[in-house]
VEXTI-978471 format. One record per atom (N, C-alpha, C, CB): residue number from 1; residue in one letter; atom name; x, y, z. Coordinates in steps of 0.02 Angstrom, whole numbers, plus 50000, padded with zeros to 5 digits. Each point is the difference from the previous one (the first is absolute). Glycine has a CB too. Layout:
<recs>
@num:NUM; residuo:A; atomo:CA; east:X; north:Y; up:Z;
...
</recs>
This chain:
<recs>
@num:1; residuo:X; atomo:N; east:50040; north:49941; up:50000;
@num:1; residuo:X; atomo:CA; east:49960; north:50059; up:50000;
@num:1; residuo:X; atomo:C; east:50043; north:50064; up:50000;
@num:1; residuo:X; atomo:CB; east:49911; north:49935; up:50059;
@num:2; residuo:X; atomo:N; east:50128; north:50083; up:50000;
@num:2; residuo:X; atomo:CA; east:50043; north:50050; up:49987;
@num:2; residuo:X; atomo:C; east:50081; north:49966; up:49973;
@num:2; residuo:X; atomo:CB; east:49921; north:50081; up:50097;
@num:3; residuo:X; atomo:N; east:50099; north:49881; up:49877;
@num:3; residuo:X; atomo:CA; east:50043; north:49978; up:49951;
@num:3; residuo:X; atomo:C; east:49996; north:50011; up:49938;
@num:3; residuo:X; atomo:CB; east:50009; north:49939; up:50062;
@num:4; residuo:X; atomo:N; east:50034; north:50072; up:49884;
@num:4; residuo:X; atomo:CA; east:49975; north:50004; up:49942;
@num:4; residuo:X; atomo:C; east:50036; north:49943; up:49978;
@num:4; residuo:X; atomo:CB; east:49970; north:50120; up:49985;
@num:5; residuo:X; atomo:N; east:50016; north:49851; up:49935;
@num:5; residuo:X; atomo:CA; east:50017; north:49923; up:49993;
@num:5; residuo:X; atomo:C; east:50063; north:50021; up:49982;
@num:5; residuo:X; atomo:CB; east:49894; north:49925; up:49963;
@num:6; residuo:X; atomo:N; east:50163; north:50043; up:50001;
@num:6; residuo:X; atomo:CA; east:50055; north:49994; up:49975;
@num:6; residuo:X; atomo:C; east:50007; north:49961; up:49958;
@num:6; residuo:X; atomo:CB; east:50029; north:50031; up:50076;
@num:7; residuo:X; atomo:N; east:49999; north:49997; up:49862;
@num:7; residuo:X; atomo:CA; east:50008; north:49955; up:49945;
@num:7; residuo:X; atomo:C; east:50053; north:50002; up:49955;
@num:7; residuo:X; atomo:CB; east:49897; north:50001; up:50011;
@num:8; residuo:X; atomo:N; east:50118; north:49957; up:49972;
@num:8; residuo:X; atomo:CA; east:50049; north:49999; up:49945;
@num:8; residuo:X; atomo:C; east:50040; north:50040; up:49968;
@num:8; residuo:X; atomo:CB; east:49941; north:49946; up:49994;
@num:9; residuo:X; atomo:N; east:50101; north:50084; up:50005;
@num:9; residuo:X; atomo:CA; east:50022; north:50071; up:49928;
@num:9; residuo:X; atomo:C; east:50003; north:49933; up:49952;
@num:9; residuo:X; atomo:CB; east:50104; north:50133; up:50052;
@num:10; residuo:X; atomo:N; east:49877; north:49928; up:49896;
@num:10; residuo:X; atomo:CA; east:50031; north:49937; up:49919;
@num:10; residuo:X; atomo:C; east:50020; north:50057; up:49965;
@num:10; residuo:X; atomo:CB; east:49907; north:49881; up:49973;
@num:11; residuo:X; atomo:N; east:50172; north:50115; up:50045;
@num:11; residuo:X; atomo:CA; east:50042; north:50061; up:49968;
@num:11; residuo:X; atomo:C; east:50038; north:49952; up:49937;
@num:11; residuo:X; atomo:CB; east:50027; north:50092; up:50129;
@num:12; residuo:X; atomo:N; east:50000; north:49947; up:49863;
@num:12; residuo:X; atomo:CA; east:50049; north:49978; up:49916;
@num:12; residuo:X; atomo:C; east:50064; north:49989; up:50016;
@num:12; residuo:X; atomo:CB; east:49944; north:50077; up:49917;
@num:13; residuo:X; atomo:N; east:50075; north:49880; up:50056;
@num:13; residuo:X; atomo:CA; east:50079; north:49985; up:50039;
@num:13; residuo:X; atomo:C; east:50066; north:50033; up:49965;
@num:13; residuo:X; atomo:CB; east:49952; north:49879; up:50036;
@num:14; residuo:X; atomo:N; east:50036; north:50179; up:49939;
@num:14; residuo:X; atomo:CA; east:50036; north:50077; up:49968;
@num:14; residuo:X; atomo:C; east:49991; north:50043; up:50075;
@num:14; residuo:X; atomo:CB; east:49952; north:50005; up:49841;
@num:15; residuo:X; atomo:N; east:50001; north:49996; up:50183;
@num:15; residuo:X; atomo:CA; east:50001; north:50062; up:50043;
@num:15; residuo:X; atomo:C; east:50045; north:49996; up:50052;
@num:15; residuo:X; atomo:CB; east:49892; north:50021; up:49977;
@num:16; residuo:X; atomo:N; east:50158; north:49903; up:50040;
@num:16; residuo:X; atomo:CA; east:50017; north:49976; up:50062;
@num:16; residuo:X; atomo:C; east:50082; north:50035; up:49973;
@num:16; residuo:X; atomo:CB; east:49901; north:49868; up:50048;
@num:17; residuo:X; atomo:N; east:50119; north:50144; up:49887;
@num:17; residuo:X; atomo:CA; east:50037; north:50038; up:49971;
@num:17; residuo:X; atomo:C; east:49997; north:50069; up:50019;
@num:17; residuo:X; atomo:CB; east:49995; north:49922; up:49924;
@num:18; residuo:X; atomo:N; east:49946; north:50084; up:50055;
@num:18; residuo:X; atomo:CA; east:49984; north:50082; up:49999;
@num:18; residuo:X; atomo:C; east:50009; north:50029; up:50071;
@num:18; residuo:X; atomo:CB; east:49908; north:49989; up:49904;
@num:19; residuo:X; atomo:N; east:50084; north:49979; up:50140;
@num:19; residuo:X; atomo:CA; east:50010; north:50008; up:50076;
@num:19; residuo:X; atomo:C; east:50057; north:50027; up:50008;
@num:19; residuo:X; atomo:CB; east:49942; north:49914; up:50032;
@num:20; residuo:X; atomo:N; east:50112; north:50036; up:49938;
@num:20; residuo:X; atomo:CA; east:50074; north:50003; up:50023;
@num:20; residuo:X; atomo:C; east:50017; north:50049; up:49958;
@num:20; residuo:X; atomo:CB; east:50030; north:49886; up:50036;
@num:21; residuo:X; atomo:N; east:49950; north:50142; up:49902;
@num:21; residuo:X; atomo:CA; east:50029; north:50055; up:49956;
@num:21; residuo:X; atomo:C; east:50017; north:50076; up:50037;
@num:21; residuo:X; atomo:CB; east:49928; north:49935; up:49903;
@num:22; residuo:X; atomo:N; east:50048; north:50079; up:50162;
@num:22; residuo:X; atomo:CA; east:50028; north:50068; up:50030;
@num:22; residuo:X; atomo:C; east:50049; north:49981; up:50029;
@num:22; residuo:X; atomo:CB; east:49912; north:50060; up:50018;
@num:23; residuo:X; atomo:N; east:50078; north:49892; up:50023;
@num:23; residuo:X; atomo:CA; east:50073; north:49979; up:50029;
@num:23; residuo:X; atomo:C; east:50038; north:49978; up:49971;
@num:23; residuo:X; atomo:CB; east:49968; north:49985; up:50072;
@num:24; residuo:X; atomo:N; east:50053; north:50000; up:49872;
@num:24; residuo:X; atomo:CA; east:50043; north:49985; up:49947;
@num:24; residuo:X; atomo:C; east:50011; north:50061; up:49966;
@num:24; residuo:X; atomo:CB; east:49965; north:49886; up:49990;
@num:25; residuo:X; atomo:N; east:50010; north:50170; up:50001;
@num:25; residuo:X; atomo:CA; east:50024; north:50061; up:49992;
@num:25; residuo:X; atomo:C; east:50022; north:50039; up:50045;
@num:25; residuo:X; atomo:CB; east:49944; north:49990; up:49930;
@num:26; residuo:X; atomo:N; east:50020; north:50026; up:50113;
@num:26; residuo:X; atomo:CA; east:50033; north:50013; up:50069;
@num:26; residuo:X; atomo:C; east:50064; north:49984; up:50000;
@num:26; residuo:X; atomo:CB; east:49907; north:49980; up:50055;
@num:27; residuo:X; atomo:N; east:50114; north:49957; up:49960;
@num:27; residuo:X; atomo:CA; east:50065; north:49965; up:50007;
@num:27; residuo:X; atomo:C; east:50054; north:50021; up:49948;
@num:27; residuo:X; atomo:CB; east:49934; north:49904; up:50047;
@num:28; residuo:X; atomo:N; east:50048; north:50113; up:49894;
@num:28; residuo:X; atomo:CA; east:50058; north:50006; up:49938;
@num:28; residuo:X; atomo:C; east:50005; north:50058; up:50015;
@num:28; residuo:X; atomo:CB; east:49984; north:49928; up:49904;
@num:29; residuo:X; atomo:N; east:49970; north:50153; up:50105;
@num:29; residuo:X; atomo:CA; east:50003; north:50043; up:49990;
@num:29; residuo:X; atomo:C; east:50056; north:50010; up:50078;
@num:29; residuo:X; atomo:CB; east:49876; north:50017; up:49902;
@num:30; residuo:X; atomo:N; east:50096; north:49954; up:50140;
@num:30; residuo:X; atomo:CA; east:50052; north:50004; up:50079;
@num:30; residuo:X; atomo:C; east:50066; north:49982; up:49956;
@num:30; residuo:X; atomo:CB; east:49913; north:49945; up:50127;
@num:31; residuo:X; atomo:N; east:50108; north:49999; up:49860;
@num:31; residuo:X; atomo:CA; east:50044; north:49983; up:49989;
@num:31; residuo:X; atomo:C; east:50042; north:50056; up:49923;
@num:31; residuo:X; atomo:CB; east:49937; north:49870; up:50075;
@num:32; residuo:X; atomo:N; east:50054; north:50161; up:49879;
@num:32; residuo:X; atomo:CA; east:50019; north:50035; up:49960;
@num:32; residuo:X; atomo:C; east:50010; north:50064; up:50049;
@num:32; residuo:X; atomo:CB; east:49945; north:49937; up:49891;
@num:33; residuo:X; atomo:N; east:50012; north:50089; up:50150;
@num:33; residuo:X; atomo:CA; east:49998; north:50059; up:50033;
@num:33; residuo:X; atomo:C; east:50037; north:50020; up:50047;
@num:33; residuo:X; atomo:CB; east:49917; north:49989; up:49971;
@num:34; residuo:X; atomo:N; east:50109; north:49948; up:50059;
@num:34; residuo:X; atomo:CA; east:50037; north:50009; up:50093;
@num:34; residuo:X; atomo:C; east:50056; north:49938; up:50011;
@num:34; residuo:X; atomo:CB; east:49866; north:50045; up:50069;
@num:35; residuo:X; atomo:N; east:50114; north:49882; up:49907;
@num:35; residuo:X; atomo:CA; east:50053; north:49962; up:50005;
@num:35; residuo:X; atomo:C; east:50053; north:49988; up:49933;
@num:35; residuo:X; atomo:CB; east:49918; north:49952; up:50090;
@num:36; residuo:X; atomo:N; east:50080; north:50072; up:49853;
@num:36; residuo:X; atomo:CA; east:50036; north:50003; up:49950;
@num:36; residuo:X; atomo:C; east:50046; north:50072; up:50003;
@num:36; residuo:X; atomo:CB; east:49906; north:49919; up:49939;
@num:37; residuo:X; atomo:N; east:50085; north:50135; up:50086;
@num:37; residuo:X; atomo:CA; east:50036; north:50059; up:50008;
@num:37; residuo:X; atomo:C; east:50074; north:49973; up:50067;
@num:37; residuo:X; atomo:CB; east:49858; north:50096; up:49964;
@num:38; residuo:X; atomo:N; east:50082; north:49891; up:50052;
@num:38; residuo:X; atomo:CA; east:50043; north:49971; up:50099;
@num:38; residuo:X; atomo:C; east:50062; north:49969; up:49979;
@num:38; residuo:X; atomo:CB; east:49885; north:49950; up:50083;
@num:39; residuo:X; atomo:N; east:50117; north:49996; up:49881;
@num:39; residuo:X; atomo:CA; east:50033; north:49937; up:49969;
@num:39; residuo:X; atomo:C; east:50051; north:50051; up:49930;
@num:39; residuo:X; atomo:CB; east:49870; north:49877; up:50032;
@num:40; residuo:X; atomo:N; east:50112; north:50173; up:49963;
@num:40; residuo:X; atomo:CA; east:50071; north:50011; up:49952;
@num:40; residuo:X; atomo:C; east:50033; north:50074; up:50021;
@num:40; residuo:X; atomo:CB; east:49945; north:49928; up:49883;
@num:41; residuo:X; atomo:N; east:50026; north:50110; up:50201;
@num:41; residuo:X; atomo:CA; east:50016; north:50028; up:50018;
@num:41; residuo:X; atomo:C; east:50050; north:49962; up:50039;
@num:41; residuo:X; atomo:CB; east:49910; north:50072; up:49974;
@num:42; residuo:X; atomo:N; east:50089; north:49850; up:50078;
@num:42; residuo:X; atomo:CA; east:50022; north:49972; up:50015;
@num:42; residuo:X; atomo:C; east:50066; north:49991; up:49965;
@num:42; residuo:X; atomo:CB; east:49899; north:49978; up:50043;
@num:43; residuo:X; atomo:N; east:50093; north:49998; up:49899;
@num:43; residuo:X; atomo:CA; east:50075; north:49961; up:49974;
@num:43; residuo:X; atomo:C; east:50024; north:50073; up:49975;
@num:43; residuo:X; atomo:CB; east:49971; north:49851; up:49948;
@num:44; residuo:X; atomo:N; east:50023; north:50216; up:50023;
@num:44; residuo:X; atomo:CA; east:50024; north:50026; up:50007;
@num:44; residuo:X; atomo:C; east:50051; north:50024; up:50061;
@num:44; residuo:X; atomo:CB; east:49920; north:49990; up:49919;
@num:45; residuo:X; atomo:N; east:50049; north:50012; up:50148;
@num:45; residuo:X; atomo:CA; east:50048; north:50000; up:50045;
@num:45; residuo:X; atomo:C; east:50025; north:49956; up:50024;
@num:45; residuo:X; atomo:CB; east:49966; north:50069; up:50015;
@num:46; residuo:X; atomo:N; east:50044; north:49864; up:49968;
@num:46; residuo:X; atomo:CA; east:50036; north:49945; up:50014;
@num:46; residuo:X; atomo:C; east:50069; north:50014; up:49951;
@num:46; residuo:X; atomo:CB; east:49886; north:49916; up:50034;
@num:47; residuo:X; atomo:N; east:50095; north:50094; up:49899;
@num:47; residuo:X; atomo:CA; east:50044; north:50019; up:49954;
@num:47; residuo:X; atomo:C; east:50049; north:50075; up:50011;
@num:47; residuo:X; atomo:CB; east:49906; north:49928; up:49929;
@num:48; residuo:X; atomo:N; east:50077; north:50128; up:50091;
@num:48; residuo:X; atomo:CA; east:50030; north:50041; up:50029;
@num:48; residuo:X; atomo:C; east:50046; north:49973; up:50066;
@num:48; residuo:X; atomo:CB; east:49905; north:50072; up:49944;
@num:49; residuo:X; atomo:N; east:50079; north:49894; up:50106;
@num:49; residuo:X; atomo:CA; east:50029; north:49971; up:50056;
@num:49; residuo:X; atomo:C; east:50036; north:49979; up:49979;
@num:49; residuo:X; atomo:CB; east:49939; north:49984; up:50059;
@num:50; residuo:X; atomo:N; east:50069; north:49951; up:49893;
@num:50; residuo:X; atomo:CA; east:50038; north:49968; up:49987;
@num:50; residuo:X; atomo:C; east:50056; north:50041; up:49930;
@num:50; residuo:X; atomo:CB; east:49903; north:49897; up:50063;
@num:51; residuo:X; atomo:N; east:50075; north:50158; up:49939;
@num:51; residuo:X; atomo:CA; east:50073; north:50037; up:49953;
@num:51; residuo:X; atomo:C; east:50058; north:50045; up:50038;
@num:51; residuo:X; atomo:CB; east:49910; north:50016; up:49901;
@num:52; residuo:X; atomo:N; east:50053; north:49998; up:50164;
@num:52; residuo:X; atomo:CA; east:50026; north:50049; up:50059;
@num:52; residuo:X; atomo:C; east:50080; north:49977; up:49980;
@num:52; residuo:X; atomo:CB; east:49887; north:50001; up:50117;
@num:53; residuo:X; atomo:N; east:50169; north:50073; up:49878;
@num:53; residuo:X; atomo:CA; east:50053; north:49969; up:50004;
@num:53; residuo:X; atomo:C; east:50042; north:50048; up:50031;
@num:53; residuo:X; atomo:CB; east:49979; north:49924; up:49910;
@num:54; residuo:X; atomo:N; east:50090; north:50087; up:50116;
@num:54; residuo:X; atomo:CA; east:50034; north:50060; up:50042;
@num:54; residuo:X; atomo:C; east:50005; north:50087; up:49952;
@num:54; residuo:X; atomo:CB; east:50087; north:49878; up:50067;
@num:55; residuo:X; atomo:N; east:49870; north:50158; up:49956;
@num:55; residuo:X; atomo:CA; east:49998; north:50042; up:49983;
@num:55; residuo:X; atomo:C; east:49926; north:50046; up:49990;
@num:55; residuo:X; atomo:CB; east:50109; north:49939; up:49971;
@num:56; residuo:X; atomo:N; east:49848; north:50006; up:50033;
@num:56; residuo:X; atomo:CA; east:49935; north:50010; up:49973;
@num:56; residuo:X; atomo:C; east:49973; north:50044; up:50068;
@num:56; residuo:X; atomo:CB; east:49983; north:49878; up:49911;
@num:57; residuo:X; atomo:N; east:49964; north:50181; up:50051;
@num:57; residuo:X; atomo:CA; east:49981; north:50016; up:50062;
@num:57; residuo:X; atomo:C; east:49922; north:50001; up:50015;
@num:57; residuo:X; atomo:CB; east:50108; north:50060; up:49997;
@num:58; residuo:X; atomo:N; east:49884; north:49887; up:50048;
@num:58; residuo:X; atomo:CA; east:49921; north:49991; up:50018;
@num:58; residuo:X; atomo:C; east:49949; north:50028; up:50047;
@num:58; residuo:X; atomo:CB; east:50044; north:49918; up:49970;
@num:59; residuo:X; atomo:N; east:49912; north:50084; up:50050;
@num:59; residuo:X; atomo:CA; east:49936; north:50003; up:50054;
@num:59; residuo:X; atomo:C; east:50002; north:49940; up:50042;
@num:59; residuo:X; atomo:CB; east:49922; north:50061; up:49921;
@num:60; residuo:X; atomo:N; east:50072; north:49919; up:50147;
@num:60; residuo:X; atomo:CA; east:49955; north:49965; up:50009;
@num:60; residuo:X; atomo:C; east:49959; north:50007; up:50031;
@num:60; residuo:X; atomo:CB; east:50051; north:49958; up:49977;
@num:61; residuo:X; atomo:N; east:49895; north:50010; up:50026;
@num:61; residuo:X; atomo:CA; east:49930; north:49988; up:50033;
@num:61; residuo:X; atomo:C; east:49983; north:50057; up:50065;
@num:61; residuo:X; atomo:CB; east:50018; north:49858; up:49967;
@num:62; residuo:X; atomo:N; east:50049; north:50150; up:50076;
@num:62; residuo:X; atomo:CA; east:49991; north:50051; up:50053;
@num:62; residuo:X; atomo:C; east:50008; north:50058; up:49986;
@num:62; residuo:X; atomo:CB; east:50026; north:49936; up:50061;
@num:63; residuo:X; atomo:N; east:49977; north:50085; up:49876;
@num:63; residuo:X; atomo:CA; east:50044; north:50063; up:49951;
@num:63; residuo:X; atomo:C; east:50064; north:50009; up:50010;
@num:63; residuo:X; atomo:CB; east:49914; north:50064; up:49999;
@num:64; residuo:X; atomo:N; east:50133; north:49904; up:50028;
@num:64; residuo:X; atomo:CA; east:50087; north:50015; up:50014;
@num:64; residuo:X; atomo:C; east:50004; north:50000; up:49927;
@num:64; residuo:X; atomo:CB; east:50055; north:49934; up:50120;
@num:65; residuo:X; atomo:N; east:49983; north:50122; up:49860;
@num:65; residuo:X; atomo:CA; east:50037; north:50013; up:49929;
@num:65; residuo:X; atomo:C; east:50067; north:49976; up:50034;
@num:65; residuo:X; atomo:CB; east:49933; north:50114; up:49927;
@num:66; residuo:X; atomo:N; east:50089; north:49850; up:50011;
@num:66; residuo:X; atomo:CA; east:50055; north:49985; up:50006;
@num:66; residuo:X; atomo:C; east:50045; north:49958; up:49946;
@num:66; residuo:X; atomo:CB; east:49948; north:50017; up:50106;
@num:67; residuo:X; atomo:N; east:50105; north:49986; up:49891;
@num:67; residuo:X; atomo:CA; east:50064; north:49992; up:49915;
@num:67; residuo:X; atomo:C; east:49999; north:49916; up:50048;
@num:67; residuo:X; atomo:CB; east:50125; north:50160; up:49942;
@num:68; residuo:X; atomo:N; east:49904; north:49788; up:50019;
@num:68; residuo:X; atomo:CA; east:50007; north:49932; up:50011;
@num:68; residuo:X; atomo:C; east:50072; north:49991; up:49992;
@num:68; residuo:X; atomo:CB; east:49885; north:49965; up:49962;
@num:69; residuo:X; atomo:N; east:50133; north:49999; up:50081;
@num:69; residuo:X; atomo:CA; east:50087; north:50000; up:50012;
@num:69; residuo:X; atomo:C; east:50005; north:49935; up:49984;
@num:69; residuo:X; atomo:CB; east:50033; north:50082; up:50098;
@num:70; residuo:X; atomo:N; east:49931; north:49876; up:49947;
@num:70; residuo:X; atomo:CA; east:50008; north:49909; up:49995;
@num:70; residuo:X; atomo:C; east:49942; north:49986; up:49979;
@num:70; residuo:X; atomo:CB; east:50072; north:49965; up:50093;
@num:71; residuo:X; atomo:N; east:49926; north:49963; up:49866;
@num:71; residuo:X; atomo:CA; east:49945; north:49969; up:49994;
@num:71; residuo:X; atomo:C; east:50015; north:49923; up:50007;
@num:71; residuo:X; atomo:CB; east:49954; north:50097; up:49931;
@num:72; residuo:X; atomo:N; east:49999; north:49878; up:50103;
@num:72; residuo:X; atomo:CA; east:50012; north:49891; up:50034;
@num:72; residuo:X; atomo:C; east:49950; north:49992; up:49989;
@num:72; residuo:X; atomo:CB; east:50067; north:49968; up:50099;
@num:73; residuo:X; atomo:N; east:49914; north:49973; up:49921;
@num:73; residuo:X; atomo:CA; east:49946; north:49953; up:49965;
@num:73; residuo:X; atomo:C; east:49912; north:50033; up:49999;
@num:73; residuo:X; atomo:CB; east:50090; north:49887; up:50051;
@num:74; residuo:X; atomo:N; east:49920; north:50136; up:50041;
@num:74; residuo:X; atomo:CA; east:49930; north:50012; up:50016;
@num:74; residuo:X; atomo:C; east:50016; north:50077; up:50030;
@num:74; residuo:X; atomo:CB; east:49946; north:49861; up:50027;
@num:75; residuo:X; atomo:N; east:50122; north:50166; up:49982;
@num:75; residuo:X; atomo:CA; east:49996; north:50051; up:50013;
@num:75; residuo:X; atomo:C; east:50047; north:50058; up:49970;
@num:75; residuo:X; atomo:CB; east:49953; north:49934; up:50085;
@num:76; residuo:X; atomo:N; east:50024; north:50143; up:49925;
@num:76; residuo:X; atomo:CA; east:50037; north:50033; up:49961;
@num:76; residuo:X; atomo:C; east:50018; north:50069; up:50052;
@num:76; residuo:X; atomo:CB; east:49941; north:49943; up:49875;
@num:77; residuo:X; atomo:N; east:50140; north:50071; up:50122;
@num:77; residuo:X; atomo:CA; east:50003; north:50059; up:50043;
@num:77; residuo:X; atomo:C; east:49994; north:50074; up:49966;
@num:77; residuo:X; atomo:CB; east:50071; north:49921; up:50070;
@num:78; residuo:X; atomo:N; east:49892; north:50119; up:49972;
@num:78; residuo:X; atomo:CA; east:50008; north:50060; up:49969;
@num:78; residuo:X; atomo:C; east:50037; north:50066; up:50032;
@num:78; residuo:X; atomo:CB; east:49903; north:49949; up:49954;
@num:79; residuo:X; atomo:N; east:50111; north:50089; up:50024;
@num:79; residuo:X; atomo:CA; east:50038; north:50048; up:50009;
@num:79; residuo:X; atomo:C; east:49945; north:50065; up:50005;
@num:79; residuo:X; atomo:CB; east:50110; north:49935; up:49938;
@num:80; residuo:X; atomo:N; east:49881; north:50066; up:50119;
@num:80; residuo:X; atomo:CA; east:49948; north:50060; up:49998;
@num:80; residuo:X; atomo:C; east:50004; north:50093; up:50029;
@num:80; residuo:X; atomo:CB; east:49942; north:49874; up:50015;
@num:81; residuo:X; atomo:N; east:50147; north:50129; up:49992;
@num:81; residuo:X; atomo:CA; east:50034; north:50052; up:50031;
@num:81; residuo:X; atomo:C; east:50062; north:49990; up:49998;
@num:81; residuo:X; atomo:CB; east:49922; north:50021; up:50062;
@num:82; residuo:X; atomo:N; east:50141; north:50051; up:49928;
@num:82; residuo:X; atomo:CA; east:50059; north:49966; up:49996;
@num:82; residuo:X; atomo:C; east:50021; north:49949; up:50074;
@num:82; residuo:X; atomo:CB; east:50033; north:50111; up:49912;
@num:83; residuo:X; atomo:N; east:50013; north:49811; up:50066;
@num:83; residuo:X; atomo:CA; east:50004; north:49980; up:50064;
@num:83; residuo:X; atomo:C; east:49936; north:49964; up:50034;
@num:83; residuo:X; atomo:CB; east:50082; north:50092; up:50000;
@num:84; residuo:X; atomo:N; east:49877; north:49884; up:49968;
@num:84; residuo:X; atomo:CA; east:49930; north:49976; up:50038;
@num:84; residuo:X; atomo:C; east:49972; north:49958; up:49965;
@num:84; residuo:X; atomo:CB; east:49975; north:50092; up:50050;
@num:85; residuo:X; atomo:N; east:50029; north:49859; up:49969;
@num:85; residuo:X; atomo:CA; east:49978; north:49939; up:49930;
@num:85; residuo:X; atomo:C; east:49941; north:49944; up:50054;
@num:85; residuo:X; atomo:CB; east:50163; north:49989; up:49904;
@num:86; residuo:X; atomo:N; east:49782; north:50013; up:50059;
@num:86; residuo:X; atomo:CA; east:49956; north:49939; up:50043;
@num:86; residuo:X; atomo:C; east:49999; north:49935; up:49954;
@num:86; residuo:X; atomo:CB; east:49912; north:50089; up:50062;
@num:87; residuo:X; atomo:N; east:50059; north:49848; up:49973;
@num:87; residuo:X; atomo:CA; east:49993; north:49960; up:49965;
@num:87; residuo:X; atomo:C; east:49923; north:49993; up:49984;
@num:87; residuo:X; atomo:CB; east:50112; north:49958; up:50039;
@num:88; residuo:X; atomo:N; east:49849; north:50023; up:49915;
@num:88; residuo:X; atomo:CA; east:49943; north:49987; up:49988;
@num:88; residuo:X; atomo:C; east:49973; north:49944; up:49964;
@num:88; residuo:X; atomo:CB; east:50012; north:50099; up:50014;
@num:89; residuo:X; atomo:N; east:49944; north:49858; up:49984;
@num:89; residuo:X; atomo:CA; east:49980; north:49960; up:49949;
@num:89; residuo:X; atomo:C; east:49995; north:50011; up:49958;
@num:89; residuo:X; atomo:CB; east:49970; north:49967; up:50040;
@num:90; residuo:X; atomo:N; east:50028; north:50002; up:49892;
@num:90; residuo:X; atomo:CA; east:49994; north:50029; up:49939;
@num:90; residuo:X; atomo:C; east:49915; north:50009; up:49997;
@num:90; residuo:X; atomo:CB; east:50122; north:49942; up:49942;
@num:91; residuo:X; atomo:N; east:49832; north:50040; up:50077;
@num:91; residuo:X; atomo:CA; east:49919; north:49986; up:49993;
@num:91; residuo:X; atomo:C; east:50004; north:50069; up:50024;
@num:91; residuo:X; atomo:CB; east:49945; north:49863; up:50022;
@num:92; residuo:X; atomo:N; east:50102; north:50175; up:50025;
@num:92; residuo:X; atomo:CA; east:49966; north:50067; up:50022;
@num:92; residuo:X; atomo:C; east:50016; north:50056; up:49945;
@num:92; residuo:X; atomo:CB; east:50012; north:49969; up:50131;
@num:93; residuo:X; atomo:N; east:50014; north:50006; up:49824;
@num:93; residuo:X; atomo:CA; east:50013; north:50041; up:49967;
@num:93; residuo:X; atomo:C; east:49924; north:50023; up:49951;
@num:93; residuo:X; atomo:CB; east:50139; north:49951; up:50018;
@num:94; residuo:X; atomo:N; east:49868; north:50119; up:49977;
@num:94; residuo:X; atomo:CA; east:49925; north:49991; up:49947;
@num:94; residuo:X; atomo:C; east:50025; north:50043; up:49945;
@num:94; residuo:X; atomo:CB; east:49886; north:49992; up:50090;
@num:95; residuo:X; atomo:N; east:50157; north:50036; up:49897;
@num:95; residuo:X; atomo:CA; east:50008; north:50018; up:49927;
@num:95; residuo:X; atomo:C; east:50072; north:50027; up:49987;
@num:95; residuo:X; atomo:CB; east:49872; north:50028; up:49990;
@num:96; residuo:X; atomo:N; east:50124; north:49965; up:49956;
@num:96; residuo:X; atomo:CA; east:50095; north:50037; up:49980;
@num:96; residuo:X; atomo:C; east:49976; north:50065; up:49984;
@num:96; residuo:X; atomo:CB; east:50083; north:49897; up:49929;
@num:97; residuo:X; atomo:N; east:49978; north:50157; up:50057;
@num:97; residuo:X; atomo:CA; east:50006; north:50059; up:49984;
@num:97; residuo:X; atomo:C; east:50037; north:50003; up:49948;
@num:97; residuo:X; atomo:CB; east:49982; north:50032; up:50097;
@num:98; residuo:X; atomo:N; east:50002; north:50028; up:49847;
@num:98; residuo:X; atomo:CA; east:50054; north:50006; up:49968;
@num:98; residuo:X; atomo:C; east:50065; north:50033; up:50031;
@num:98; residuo:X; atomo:CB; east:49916; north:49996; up:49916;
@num:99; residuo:X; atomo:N; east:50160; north:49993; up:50065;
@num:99; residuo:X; atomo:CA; east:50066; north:50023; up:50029;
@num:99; residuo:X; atomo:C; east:49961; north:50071; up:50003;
@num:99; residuo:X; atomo:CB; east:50120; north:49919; up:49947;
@num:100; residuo:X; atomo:N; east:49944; north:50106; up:50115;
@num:100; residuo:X; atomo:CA; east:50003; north:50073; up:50000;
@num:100; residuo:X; atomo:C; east:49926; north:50040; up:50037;
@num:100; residuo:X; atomo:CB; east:50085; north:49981; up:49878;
@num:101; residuo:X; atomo:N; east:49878; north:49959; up:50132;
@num:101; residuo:X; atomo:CA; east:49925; north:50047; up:50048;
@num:101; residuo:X; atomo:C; east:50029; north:49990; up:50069;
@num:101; residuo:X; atomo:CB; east:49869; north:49965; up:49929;
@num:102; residuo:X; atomo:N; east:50181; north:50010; up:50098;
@num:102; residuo:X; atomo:CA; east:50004; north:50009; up:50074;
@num:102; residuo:X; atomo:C; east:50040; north:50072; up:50018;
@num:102; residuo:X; atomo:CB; east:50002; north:49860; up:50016;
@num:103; residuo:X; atomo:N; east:50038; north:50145; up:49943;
@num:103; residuo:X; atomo:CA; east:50043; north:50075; up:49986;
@num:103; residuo:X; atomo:C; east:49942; north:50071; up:49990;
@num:103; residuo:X; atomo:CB; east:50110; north:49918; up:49922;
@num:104; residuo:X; atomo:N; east:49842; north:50047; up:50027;
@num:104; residuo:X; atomo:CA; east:49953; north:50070; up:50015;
@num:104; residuo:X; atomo:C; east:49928; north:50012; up:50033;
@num:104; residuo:X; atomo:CB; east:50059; north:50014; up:49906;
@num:105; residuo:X; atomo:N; east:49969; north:49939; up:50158;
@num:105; residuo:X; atomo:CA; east:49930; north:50017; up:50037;
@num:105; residuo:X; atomo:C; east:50044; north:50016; up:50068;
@num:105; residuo:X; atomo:CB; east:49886; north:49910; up:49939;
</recs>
């Protein structure tokens, strides 16, 4: 009496497709938009890291400017004052400079 009956769907077995077609766009457009940029911003700075060589002068991550004196496997020293050299990971590093910007800042 206060139930109503329940019955069957008799859908088409295309629409069980059609379902998944936003989330299958969804997903490519995420993926072209946010994880494909990520992934060649990435190996770009893997590829910069791995060119670091004595002389170069980089950023890292904490902003220390600083010219590169040594470079070892996982770490690189910098020279960030006459006489004052730290050591840092290379991962902290976040970008090179062209020569000659530590002289004019």
């Amino acid at each position: 009496m206060f139930i109503s009956n329940a019955y069957a769907a008799t859908g088409l077995a295309g629409t069980d497709l059609m379902s998944f077609l936003p989330l299958i766009v969804i997903f490519v457009l995420f993926f072209f938009m946010i994880i494909r940029p990520q992934m060649k911003q990435a190996k770009e700075q893997r590829n910069m890291i791995a060119a670091l060589q004595k002389g170069d002068e980089v950023v890292t991550s904490g902003g220390i400017v600083g010219k590169v004196t040594k470079v070892t496997e996982s770490f690189v020293t910098l020279e960030i004052a006459a006489n004052t050299e730290i050591t840092v990971q290379k991962q902290a590093i976040q970008s090179a400079l062209p020569k000659g910007t530590i002289k004019n800042i």
